[in-house]
C-alpha positions as a Markdown table, in Angstrom:
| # | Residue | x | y | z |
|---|---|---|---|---|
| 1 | Unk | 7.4 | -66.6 | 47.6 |
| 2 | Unk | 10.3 | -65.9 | 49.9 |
| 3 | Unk | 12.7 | -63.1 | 49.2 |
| 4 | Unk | 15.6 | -65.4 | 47.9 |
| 5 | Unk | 13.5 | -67.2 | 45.5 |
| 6 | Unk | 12.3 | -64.2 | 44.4 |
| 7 | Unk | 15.8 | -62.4 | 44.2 |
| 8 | Unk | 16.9 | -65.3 | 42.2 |
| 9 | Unk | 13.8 | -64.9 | 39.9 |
| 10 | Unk | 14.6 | -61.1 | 38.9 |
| 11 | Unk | 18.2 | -62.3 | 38.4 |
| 12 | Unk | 17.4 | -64.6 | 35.8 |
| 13 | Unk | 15.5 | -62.4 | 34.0 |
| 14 | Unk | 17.9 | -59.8 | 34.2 |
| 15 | Unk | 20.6 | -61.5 | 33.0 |
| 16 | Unk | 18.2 | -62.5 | 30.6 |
| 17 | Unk | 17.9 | -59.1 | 29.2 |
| 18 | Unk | 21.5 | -58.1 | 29.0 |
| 19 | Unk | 22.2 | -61.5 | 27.1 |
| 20 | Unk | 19.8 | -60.0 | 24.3 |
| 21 | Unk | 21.1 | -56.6 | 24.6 |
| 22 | Unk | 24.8 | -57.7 | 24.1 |
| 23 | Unk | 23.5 | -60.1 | 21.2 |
| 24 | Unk | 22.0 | -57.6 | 19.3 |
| 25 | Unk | 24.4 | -54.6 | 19.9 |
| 26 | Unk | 27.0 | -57.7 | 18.6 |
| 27 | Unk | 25.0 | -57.7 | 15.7 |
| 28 | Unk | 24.8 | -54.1 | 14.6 |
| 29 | Unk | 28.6 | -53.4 | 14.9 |
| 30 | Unk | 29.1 | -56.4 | 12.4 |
| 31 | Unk | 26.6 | -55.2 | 10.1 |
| 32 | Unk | 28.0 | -51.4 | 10.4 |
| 33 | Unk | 31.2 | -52.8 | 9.8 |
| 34 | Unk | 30.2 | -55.0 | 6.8 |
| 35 | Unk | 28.4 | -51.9 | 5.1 |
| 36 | Unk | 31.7 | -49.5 | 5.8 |
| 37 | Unk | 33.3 | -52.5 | 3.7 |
| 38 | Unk | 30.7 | -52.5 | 1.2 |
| 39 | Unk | 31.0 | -49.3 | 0.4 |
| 40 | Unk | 34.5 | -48.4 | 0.4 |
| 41 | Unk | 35.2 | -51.7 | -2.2 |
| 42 | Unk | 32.5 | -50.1 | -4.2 |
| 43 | Unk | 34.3 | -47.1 | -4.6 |
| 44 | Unk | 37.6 | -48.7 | -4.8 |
| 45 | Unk | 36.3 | -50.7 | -7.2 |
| 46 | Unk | 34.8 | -48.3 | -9.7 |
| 47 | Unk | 37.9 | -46.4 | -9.7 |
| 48 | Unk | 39.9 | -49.1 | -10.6 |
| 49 | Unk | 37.7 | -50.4 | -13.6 |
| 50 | Unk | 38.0 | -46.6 | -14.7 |
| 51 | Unk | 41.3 | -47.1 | -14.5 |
| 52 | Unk | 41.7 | -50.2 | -16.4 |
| 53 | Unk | 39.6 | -49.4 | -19.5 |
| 54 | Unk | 41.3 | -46.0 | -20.1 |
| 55 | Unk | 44.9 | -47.7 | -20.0 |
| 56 | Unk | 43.3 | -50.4 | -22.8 |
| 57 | Unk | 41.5 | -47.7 | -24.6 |
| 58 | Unk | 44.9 | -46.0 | -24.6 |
| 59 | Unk | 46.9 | -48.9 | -25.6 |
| 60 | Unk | 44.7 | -49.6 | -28.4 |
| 61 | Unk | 44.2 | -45.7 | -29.5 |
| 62 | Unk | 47.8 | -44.2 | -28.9 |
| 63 | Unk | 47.0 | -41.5 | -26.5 |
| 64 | Unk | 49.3 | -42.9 | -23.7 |
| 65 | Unk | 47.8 | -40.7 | -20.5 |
| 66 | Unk | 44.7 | -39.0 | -21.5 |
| 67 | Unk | 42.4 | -41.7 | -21.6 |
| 68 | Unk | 43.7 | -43.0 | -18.4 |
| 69 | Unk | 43.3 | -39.5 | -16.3 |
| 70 | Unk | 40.0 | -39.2 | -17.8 |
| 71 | Unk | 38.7 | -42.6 | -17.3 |
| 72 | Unk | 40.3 | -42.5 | -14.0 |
| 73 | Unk | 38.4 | -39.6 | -13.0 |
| 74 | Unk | 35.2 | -41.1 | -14.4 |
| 75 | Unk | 35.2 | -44.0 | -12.5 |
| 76 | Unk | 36.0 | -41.8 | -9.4 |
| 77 | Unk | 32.7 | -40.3 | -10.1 |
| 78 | Unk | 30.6 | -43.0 | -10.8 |
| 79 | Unk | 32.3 | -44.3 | -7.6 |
| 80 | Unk | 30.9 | -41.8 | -5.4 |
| 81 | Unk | 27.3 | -42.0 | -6.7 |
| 82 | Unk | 27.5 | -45.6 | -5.8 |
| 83 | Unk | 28.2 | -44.6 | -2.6 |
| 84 | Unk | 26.1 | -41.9 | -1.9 |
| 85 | Unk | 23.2 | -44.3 | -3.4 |
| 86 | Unk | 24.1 | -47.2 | -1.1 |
| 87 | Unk | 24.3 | -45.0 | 1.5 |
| 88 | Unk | 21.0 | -43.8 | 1.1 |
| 89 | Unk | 19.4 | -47.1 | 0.8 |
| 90 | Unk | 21.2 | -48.1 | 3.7 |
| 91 | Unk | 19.6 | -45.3 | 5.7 |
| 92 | Unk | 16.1 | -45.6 | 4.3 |
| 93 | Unk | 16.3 | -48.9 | 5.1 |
| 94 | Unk | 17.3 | -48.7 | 9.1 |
């Protein structure tokens, strides 16, 4: 083989290497970034259902703010042990 060819040969296969690399580094930051959003609607979520059900609880029962702070800061908690769940799964599983 004469050097050319064979220069163009490693090349090929070089380029063919950082195609893959860039592919697949493409694909972890999307799928860090779809797990960051996973987890913070999670949380966001379960604070806002806590929210909601102590401001019907407290329209149906009277108590105007209690049920509301105190739901509110149940779904804060339930919120984070999603999280912290999710987020171990998510490392277990990498």
């Amino acid at each position: 083989m004469t050097i050319p060819e064979d220069f163009k040969t490693r090349l090929k296969i070089a380029k063919s290497k950082i195609k893959k690399q860039t592919f697949y580094q493409n694909e972890k930051n999307g799928s860090f970034m779809g797990s960051a959003f996973k987890l913070g609607t999670e949380l966001v979520a379960a604070v806002a259902v806590g929210t909601i059900i102590g401001f019907i609880l407290d329209s149906w029962f009277d108590t105007k703010p209690w049920l509301i702070i105190i739901f509110f800061f149940l779904g804060a908690a339930a919120g984070i042990l999603n999280v912290i769940r999710t987020a171990n799964q998510m490392q277990k599983k990498d």
